[in-house]
N, C-alpha and C positions, 0 to 999 in steps of 0.2 A: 173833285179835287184833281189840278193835272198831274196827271202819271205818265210814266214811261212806261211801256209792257212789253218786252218780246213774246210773240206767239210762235211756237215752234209745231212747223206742220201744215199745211195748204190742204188738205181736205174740206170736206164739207163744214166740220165741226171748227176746225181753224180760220177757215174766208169766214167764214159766218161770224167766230167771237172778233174776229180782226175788225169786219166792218163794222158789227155794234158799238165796239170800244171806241172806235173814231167816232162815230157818226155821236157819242157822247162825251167830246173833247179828247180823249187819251190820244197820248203818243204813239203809236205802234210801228213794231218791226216785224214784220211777219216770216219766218228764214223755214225752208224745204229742201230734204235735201235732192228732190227729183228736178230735170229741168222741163216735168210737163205734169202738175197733179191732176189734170181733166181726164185720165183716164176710165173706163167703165162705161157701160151699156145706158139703163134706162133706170131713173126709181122714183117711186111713189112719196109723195108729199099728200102723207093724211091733214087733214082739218086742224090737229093740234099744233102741225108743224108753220101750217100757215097762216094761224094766230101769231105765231112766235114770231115767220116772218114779216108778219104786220107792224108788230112791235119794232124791229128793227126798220123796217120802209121798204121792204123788198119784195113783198105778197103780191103785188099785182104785177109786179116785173114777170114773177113766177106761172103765176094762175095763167098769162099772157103766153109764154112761151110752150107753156104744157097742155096735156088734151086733160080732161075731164070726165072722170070714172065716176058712176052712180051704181053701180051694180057692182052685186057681190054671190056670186052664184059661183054652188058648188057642186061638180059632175062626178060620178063616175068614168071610166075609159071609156065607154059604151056609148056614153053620153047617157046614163040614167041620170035623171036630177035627184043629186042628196040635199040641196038646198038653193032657194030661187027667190033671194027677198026683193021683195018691191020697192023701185028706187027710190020712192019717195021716203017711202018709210026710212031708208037708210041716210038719205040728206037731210029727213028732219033729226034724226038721232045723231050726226055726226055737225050737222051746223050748215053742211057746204058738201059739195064735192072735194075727193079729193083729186090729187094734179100727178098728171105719170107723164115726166118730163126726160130729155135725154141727161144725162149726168155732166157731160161735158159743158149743156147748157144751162144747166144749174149753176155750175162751175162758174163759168164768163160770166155769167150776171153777178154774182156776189166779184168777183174778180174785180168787174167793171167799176163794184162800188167803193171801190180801195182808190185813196189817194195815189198820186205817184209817186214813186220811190217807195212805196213801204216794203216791197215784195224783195227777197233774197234768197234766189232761186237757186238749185244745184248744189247747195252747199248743205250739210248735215248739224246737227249740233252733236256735239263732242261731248259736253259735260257740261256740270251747272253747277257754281259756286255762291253761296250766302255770304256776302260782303254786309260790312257794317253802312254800307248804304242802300242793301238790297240785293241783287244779283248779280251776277256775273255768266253770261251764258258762252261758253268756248266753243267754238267752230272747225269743223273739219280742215277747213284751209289754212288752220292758224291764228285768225284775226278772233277776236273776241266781241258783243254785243255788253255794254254794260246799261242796266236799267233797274226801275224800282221794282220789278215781279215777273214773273215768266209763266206764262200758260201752256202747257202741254199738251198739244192738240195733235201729238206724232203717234195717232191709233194702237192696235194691235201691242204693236213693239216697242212700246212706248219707252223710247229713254228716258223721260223725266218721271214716269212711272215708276221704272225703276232707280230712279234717284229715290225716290220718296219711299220704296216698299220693297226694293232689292229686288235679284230676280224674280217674274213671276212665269211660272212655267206654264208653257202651253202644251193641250191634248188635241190631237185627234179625237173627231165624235164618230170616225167611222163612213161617214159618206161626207160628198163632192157634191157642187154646182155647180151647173152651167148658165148663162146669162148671154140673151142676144136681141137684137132688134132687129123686125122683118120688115120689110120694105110691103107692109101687106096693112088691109084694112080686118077688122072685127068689129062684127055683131055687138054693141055694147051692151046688149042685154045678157050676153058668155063669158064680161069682161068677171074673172076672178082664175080659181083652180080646177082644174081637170086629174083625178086622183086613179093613181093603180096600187097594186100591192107592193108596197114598202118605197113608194113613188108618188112623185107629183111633178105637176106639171101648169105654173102660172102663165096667164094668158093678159092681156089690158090693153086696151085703144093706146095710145100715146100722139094724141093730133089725129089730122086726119088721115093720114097719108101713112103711118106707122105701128108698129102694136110692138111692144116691149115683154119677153117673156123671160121665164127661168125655169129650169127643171132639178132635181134632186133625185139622186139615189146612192145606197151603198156602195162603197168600193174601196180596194187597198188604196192607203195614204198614198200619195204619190203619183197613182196609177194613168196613163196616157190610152186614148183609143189607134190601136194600129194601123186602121183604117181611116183617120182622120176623126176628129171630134164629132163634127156636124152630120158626117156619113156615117157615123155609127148612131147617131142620134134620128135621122130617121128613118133610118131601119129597126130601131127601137120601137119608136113609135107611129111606124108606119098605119097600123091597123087601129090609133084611138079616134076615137071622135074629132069632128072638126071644131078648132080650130087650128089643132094640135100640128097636123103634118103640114096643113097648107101655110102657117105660120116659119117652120120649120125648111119649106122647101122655099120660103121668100127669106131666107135670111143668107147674109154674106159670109163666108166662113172667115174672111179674116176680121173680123169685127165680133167672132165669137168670144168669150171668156169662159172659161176653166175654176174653179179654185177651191180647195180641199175645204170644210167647215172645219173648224177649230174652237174648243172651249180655252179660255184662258182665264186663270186662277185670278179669284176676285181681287184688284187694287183697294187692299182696306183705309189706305189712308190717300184723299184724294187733294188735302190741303193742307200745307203747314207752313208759317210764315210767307215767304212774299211768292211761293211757288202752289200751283192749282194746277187742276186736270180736268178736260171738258172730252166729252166724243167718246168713243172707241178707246182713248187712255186711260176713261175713269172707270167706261162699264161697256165693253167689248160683251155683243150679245149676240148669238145665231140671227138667222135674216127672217126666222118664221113669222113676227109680226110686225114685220115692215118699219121696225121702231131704229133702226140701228141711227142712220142718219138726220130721221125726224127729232130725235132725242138730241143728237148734237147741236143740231139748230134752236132747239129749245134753252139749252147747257148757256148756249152764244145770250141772247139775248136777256136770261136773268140772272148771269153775272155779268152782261153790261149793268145793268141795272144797278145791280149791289155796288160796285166798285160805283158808282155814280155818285150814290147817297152815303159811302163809307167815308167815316174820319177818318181809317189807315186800312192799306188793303187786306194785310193780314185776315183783320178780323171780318172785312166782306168775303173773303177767301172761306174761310170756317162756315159762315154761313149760307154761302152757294152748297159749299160737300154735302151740311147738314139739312136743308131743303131739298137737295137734288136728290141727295139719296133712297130718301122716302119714296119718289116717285117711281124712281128707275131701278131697285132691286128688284120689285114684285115683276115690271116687266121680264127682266134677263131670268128670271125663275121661270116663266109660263114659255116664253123661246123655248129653253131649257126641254119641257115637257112637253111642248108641240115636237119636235124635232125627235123625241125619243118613241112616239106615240106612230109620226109617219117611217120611223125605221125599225121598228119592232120586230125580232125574230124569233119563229118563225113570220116570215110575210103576211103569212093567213091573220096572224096575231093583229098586225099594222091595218090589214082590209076589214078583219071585223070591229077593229076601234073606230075607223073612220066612218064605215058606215052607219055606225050606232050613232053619230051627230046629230041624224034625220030626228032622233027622237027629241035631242033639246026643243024646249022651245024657242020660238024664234025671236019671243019678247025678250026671254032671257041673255039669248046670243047680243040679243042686237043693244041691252043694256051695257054689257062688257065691251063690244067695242066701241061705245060711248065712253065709256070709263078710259079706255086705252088712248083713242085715238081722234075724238070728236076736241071742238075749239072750246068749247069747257073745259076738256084734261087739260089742258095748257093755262096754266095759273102763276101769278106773278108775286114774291113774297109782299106780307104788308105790313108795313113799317117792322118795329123789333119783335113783332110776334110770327115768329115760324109756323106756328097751328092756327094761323087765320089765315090762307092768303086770299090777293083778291085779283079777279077775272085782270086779265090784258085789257088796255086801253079798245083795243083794235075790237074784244070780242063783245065788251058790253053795249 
């Protein structure tokens, strides 16, 4: 049916629903209020994610520009192996490799697949109005967007979040991340985490020429390193295992990022009439299993879907909330208790949880991130039955 849609928000979760929606006839306005959303280091594109981008036409743009991680091994500082699974075993469980690309270039690619004119950069949205023809979305500058629905794709701080559920307060979890890309090669067989007490320390190829990492730990909200971020970071971890420091001394300190973790109070309602929330505005999750952005692009592509085969958007709107949900609560739950498990205090507490993993077994692990993040988890509704869906074109 053609529709008009403003998507409010240029992040991952927003290019992404902008381009499905076109690339399904829809009108779209896309409005940000930054005049540069390509910001951020490097991230992972699991197997579910590039199902999803299959579905929309953008999977091998992706797989194309990013390196290819088959391993998932996990150290000690030491370098003791608490866990060292066999690639294969992990490519047959997950579908595919998954893709650790830079972010900027994730970005440009979905950017690129945006008609011209849709993008309305630098400008914010103000507020959002239910018109007896649909919306009304008002703009920082003044001028207004009128269309038949509005997606909410403006993360975290979501203003149409809070149109729909009032404020939602955000917490402190207590520690901070760091995020940077070294100008260095790794070992793909190391490619995963390197773990300390009440710390970690992510590691991953990205190309050939690059390896993309992140680090976590405790610290007051807000808190800055005196001596520079990066120079207190390897002084930190000067003495872990490689490829910790030598990732760390190839890296550029102005291309590092900073940024406190934050839990933010669940958005219970994510649809009502011509207005919906996809990404970070509907389910804002810590970054422990790498779901945050895979799940938006997921969000993108099966409410293009719905809106494609819906009489009136409304009710495709209802039934995105109501299929999405199911999926993405249990994840931002298990974030939740990863993230609480590596900052456990006392520390000793957080060392003896982590280390106790070695005992899972590895069928069992390797089940679960099947479940989470392999091209099976990414499922498409089918037809008016929510409790059938059926695999992505892309994965059967």
């Amino acid at each position: 049916m053609p529709s008009r849609i403003v998507v409010v928000g240029a992040g991952i979760a927003g290019l992404s629903t902008a381009v499905a929606l076109q690339r399904r006839g829809v009108d779209v306005t896309l409005v940000e209020e930054r005049d540069d959303a390509s910001s951020g280091a490097g991230i992972s594109i699991w197997p579910n994610a590039l199902a999803a981008l299959d579905e929309i036409g953008l999977g091998d743009a992706v797989r194309d520009a990013g390196g290819p991680v088959t391993a998932g091994a996990i150290r000690w500082r030491d370098g003791t192996w608490l866990r060292h699974a066999h690639p294969d075993r992990m490519v047959k469980a997950l579908g595919e490799p998954l893709v650790v690309v830079r972010r900027a270039t994730l970005t440009d690619i979905l950017d690129d697949a945006l008609k011209p004119d849709t993008r309305r950069f630098n400008v914010a949205a103000a507020g959002v109005a239910e018109t007896a023809g649909g919306v009304r979305v008002d703009l920082a500058d003044g001028t207004a967007v009128d269309a038949d629905a509005v997606v909410g794709a403006d993360g975290t701080y979501s203003a149409i979040a809070a149109h729909l559920n009032g404020p939602l307060e955000q917490r402190y979890t207590g520690y901070t991340a760091w995020r940077g890309v070294a100008d260095a090669t790794i070992d793909p067989s190391l490619a995963g985490e390197t773990l300390g007490m009440g710390v970690e320390f992510g590691h991953v190829p990205m190309g050939p020429h690059h390896a993309y990492w992140f680090a976590t730990e405790r610290a007051a909200e807000g808190a800055s390193a005196a001596e520079g971020e990066l120079t207190y970071l390897r002084k930190k971890y000067s003495s872990w295992a490689d490829p910790v420091p030598d990732m760390l001394a190839a890296t550029d300190p102005a291309a590092l990022l900073r940024h406190d973790i934050y839990d933010r109070r669940a958005a219970k309602v994510w649809a009502r009439g011509p207005v919906v929330l996809v990404g970070d505005a509907a389910h804002a999750m810590r970054p422990h299993l790498g779901q945050g952005g895979c799940q938006g692009i997921e969000d993108a592509a099966i409410l293009a879907a719905l809106v494609d085969g819906a009489e009136d958007l409304a009710s495709a709107f209802t039934r995105f909330a109501e299929f999405r949900q199911r999926r993405v609560k249990p994840l931002i739950r298990e974030s939740v208790l990863i993230g609480r498990i590596v900052n456990l205090r006392p520390a000793v507490l957080s060392a003896a949880a982590l280390r106790s993993t070695v005992l899972v077994p590895e069928s069992l692990l390797t089940r679960h991130m099947a479940a989470v993040s392999s091209r099976d988890a990414f499922v498409m509704p089918a037809g008016d039955d929510l409790s059938g869906p059926r695999r992505s074109a892309a994965a059967r």
